[in-house]
C-alpha positions as CSV (number, residue, x, y, z in Angstrom):
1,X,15.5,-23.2,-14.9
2,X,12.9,-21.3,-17.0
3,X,13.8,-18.1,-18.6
4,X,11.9,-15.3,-19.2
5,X,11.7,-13.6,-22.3
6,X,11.7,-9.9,-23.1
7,X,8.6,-8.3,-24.2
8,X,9.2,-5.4,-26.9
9,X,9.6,-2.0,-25.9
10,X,6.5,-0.4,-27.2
11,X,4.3,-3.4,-25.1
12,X,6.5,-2.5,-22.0
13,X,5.7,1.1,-22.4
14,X,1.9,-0.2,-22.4
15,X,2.0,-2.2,-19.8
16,X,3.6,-0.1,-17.3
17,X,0.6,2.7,-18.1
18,X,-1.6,0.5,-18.0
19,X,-0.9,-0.6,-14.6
20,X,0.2,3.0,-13.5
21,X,-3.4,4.0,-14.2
22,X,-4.8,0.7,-12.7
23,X,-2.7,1.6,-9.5
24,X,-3.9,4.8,-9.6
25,X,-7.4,4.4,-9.4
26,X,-6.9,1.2,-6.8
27,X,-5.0,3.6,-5.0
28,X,-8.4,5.5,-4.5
29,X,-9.7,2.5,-2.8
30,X,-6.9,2.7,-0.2
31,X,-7.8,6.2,0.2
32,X,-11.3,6.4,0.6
33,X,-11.2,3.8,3.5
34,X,-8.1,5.0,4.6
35,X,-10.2,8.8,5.2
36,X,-13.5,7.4,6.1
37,X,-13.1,3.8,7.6
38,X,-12.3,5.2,11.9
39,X,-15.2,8.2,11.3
40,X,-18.0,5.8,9.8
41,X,-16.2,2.7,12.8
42,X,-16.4,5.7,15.3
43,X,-20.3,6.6,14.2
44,X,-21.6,3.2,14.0
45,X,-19.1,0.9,16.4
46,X,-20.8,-0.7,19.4
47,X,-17.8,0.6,21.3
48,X,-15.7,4.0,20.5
49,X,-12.5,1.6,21.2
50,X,-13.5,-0.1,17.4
51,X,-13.3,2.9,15.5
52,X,-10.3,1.7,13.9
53,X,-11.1,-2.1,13.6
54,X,-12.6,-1.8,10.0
55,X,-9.1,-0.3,9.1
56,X,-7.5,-3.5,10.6
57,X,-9.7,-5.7,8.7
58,X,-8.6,-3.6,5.5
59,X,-5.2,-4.9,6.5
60,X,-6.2,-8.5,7.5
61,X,-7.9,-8.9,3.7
62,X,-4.7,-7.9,2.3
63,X,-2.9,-10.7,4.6
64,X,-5.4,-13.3,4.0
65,X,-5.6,-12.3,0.4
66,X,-2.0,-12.2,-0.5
67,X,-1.3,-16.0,-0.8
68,X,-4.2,-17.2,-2.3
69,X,-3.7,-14.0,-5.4
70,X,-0.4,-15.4,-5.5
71,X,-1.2,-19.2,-5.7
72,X,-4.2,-18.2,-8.5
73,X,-1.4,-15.9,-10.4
74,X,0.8,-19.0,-10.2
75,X,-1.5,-20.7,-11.6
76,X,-3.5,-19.5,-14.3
77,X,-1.6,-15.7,-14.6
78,X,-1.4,-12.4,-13.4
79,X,-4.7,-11.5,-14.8
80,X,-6.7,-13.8,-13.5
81,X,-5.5,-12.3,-10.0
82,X,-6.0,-8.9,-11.0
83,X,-9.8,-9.5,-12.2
84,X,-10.1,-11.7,-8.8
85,X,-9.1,-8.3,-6.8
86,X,-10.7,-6.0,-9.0
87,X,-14.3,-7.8,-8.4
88,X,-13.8,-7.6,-4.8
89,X,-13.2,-4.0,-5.2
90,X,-16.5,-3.7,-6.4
91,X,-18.2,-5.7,-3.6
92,X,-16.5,-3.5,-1.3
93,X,-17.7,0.0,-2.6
94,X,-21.4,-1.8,-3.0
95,X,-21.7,-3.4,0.8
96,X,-20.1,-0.5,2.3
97,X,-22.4,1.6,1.0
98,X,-25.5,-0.7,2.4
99,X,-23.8,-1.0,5.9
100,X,-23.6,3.1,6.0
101,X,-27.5,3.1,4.9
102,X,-28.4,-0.1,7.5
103,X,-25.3,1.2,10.3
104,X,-24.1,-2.4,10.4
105,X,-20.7,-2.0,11.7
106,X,-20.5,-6.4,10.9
107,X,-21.1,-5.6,7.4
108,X,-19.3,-2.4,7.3
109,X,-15.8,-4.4,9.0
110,X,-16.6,-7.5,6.2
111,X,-16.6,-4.3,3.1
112,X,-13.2,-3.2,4.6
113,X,-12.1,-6.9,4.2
114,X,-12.7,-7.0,0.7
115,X,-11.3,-3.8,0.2
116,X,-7.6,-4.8,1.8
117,X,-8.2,-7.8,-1.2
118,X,-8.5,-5.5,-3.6
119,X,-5.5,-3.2,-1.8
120,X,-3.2,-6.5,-1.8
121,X,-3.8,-7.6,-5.9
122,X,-3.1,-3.6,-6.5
123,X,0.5,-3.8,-4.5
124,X,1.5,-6.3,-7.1
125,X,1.1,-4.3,-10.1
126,X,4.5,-3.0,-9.2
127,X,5.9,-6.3,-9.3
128,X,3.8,-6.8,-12.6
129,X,5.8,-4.5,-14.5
130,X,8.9,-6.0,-13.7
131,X,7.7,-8.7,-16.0
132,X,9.3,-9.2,-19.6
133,X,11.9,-6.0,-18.6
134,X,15.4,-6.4,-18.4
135,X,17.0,-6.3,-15.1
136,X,18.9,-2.9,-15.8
137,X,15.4,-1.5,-16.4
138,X,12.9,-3.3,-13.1
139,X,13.7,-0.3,-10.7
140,X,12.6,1.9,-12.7
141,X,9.5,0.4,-14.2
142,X,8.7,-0.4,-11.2
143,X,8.7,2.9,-9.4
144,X,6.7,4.2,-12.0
145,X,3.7,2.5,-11.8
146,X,4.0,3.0,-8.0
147,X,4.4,6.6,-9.2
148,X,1.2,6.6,-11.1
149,X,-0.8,6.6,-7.9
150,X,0.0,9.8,-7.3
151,X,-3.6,10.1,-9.1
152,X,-5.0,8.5,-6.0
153,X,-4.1,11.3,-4.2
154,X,-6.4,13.9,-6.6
155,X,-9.0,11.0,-7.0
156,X,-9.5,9.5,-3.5
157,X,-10.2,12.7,-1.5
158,X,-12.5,13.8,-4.5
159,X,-14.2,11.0,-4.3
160,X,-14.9,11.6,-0.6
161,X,-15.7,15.4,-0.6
162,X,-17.5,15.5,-3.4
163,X,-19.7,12.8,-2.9
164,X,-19.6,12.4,1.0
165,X,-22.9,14.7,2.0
166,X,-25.4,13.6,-1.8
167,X,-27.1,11.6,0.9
168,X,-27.5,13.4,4.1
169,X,-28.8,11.4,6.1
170,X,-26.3,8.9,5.5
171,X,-22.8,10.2,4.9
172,X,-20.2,8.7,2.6
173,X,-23.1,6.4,1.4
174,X,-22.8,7.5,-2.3
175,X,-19.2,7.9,-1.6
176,X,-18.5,3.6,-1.4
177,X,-21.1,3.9,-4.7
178,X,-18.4,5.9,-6.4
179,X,-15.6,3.7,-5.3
180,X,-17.4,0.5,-6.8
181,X,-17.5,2.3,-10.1
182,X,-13.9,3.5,-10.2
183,X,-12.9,-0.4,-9.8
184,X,-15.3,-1.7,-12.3
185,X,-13.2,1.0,-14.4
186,X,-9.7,-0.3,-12.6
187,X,-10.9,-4.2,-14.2
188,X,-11.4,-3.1,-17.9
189,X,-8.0,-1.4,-17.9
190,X,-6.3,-4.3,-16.5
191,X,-7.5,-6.3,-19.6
192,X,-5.1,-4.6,-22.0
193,X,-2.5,-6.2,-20.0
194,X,0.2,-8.3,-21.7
195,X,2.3,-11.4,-20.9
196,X,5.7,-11.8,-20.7
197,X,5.7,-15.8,-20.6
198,X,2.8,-18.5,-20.7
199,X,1.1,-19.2,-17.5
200,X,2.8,-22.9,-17.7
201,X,6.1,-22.0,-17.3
202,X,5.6,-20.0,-14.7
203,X,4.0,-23.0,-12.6
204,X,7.1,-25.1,-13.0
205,X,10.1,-25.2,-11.4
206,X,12.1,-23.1,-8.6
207,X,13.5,-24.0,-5.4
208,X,12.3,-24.5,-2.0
209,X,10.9,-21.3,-0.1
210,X,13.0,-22.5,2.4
211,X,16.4,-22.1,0.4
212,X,15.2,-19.0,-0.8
213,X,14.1,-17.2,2.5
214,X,18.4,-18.4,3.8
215,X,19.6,-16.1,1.1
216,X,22.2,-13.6,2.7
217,X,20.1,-10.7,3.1
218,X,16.6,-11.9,2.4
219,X,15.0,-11.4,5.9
220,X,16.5,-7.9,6.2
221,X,14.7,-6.8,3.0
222,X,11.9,-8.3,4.0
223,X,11.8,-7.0,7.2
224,X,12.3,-3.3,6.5
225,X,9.8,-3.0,3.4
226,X,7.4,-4.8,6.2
227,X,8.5,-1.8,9.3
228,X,8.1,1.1,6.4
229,X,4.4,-0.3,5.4
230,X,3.5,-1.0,9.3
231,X,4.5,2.4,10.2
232,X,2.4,4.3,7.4
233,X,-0.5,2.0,8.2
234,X,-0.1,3.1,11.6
235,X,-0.1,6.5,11.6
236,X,-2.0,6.9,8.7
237,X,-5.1,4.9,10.7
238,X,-4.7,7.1,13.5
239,X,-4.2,10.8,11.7
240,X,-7.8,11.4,10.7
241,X,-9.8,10.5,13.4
242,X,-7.1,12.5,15.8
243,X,-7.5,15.6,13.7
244,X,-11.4,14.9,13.9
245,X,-10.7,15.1,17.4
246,X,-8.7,17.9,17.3
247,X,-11.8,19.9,15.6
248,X,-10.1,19.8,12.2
249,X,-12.4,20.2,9.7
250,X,-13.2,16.5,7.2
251,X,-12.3,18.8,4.3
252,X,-9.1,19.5,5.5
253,X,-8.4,16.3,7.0
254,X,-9.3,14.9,2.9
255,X,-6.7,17.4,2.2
256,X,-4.1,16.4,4.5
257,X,-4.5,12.9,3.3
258,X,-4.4,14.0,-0.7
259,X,-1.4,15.5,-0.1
260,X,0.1,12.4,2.1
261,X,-0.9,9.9,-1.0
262,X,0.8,12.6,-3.5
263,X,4.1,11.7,-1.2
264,X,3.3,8.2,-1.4
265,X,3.3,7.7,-4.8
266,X,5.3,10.8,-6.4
267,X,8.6,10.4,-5.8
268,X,8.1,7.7,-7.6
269,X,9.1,9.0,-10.7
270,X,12.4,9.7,-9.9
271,X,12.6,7.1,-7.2
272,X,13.9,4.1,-9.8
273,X,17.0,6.7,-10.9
274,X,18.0,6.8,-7.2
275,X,17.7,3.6,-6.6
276,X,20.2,2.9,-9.8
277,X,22.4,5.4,-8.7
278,X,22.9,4.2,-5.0
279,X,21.2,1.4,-4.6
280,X,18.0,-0.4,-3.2
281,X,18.6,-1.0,0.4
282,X,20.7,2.8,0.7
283,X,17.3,4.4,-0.5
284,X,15.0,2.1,1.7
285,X,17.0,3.3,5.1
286,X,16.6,7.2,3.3
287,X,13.1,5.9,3.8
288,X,12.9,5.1,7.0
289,X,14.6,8.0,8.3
290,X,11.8,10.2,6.7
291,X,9.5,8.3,8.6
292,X,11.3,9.6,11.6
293,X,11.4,12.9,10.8
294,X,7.3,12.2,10.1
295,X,7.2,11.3,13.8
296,X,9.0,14.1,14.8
297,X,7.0,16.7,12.6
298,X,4.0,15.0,14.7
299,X,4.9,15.7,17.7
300,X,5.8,19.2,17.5
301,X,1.9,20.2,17.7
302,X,-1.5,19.5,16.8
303,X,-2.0,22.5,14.4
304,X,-3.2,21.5,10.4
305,X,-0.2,22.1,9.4
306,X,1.8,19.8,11.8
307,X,0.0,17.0,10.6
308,X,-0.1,18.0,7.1
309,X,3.8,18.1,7.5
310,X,3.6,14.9,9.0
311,X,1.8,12.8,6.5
312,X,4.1,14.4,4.0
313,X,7.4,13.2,5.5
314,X,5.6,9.6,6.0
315,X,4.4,9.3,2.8
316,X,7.5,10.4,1.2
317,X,9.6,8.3,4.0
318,X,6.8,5.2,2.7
319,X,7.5,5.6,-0.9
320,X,11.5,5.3,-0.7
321,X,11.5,2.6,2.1
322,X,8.6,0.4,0.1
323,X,10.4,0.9,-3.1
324,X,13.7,0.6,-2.5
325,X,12.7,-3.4,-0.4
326,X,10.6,-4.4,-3.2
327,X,13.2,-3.5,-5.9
328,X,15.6,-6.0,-3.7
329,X,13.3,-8.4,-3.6
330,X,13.5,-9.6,-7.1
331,X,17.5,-10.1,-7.0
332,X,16.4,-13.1,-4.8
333,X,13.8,-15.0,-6.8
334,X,14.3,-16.5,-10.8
335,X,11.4,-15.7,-13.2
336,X,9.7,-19.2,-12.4
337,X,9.7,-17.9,-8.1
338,X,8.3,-14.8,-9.2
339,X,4.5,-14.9,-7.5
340,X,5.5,-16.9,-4.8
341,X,8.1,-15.2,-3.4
342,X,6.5,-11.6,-4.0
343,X,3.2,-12.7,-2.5
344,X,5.4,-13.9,0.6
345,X,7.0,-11.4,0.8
346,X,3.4,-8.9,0.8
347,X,2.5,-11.4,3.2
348,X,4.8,-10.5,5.5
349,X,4.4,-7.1,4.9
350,X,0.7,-7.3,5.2
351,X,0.4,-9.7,8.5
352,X,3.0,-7.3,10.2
353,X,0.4,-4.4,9.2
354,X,-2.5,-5.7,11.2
355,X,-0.7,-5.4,14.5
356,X,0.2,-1.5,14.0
357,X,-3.6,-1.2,12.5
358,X,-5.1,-2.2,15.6
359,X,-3.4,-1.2,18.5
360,X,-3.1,2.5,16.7
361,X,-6.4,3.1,17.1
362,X,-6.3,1.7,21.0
363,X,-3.1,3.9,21.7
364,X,-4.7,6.7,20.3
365,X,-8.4,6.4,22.2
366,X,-6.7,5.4,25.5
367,X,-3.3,7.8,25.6
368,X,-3.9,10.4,22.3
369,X,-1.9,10.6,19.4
370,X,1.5,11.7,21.0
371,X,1.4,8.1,22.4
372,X,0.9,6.7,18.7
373,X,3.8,9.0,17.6
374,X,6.4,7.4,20.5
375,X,5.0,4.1,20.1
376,X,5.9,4.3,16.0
377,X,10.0,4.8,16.4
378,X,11.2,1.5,18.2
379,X,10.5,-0.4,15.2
380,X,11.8,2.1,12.8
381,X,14.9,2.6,15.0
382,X,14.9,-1.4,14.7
383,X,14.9,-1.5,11.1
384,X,17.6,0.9,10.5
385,X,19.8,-0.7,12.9
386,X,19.7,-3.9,10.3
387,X,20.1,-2.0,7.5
388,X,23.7,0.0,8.7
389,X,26.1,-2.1,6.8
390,X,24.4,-1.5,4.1
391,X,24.8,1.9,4.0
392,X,28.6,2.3,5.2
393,X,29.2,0.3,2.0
394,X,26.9,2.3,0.2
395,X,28.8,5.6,1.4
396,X,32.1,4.0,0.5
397,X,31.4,3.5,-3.0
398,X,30.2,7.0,-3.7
């Protein structure tokens, strides 16, 4: 069994900003599609019932990504998969911005694909800093870089408002320009990036995934870090095309989605203590019950500030539930597993994500958003059922 070493402090330190800053301006990816993909799907689909597709082929890139970042990590090293992603960030800022200026909804749907490529290396810059840290320390580096997208929340909706109306006559055009350059910028601080091991010895060894997916446990984790993304994913497609429907002002909507990233990614600074101090699964089920208070915040009304709430309590609810699975992940993989079990893991995660992606944006065209809020709690109600032993013994103990 390969072992793997311990990098010293000061290049830990640098790693995890490094990637806290990478994740932060990757983030901005997530967020500009994430405000703009159902309004530019809804202007320039053949068929208003597509608005949201482009979002689900944000989330089938990340799917189909996931493995093959994985195998090419595997491989040759974690930064050869994080200059892989970062490139097809760039592609995606660049031929979004041509599909806007030709309204090719084909070309515009293909941009959103490479943009869920770039989303899927990003997600593993969490698991990245986990890397040459010892054990006692992982939660907490790890819910640090996810902590340092907070900046995605400032950046993203900046990126849209500021830039959204340079070129009138086609909106968000000079917006996708922007987003290229921001992961052009993500690349170069990816470069600074150290090792914990040589890419060799994390090709060899480890056991079968077969042996590793029967662990006590395993599925659960997997399956409530994948509930807690689906749900976020399916709101979040939903919310700004329904307050666009709901004569919400974009600005506002930007607004309600900076502040919804902030929650994402902010509690990640404290988020690693809590997870030391009761445990991984305990603070994933926390998660998931924010996400129903979200859902209930959502369908109390249609006002700003109802949705604001909601996207708060869902991003908050996301931030706890994602961290907490993916911090119980690595208990179940040695150092030579490492990028094969996370990227099955995201994989899982990711596939589980197109289905909410999709049939959001149906739900919401066909029945409105109440009927997106109701359809959202089965699966969360689902996912907390698995997770109750958990947290009786987690109650016990404190």
């Amino acid at each position: 069994m390969h072992t793997e070493s311990t990098l010293p402090l000061k290049e830990q330190q640098r790693n995890i900003l490094r990637l806290a800053t990478a994740q932060a301006l990757a983030g901005a990816n997530s967020v500009v599609f994430y405000a703009t993909g159902a309004i530019v799907g809804h202007a320039i689909a053949p068929n208003a019932s597509l608005a949201t597709f482009p979002i689900t082929m944000f989330v089938l890139g990340m799917a189909a990504c996931i493995l093959p970042f994985g195998r090419l990590a595997r491989k040759y090293g974690r930064k050869a998969a994080f200059m892989a992603g970062t490139g097809a960030g760039v592609m995606t800022g660049l031929a979004a911005a041509l599909a806007v200026v030709i309204g090719s909804f084909t070309l515009f749907c293909l941009a959103a694909f490479l943009g869920g490529a770039y989303a899927a290396v990003a997600l593993s810059f969490r698991f990245a800093a986990t890397d040459g840290v010892d054990k006692a320390r992982r939660a907490r580096a790890l819910s640090l870089v996810m902590g340092g997208g907070v900046a995605a929340g400032v950046i993203g909706p900046m990126l849209v408002t500021g830039t959204m109306d340079l070129w009138p006559s086609h909106t968000f055009a000079i917006t996708f320009v922007a987003q290229a350059l921001v992961a052009a910028l993500s690349a170069w601080v990816l470069t600074g990036v150290k090792s914990a091991e040589p890419v060799a010895a994390a090709k060899s060894g480890g056991r079968p995934l077969r042996e590793i997916v029967r662990q006590p446990g395993f599925l659960r984790t997997v399956f409530s870090g994948a509930v807690t993304y689906m749900i976020m994913n399916f709101l979040m497609t939903a919310a700004p095309l329904s307050m666009h429907m709901h004569g919400i002002s974009q600005q506002a909507a930007n607004l309600g989605i900076q502040w919804h990233v902030i929650a994402m990614f902010g509690p990640g600074f404290f988020t690693g203590r809590l997870i030391n101090r009761f445990g991984s699964m305990p603070v994933a089920a926390a998660g998931l019950m924010l996400t129903g208070l979200s859902v209930v915040a959502g369908l109390s009304g249609t006002d700003i500030a109802h949705y604001w709430l909601s996207l708060i309590l869902l991003g908050i609810g996301w931030n706890f539930g994602f961290t907490g699975a993916s911090t119980k992940i690595i208990d179940f993989h040695r150092p030579e597993e490492k990028t094969q079990v996370q990227s099955l893991n995201d994989f899982v995660v990711f596939s589980v994500m197109i289905i909410g992606s999709f049939s959001s944006g149906a739900l919401l065209n066909l029945f409105g958003w109440n009927a997106v809020l109701w359809g959202s709690l089965l699966p969360v109600a689902l996912a907390l059922l698995t997770l109750l032993p958990v947290r009786r013994k987690a109650v016990a103990r404190w």
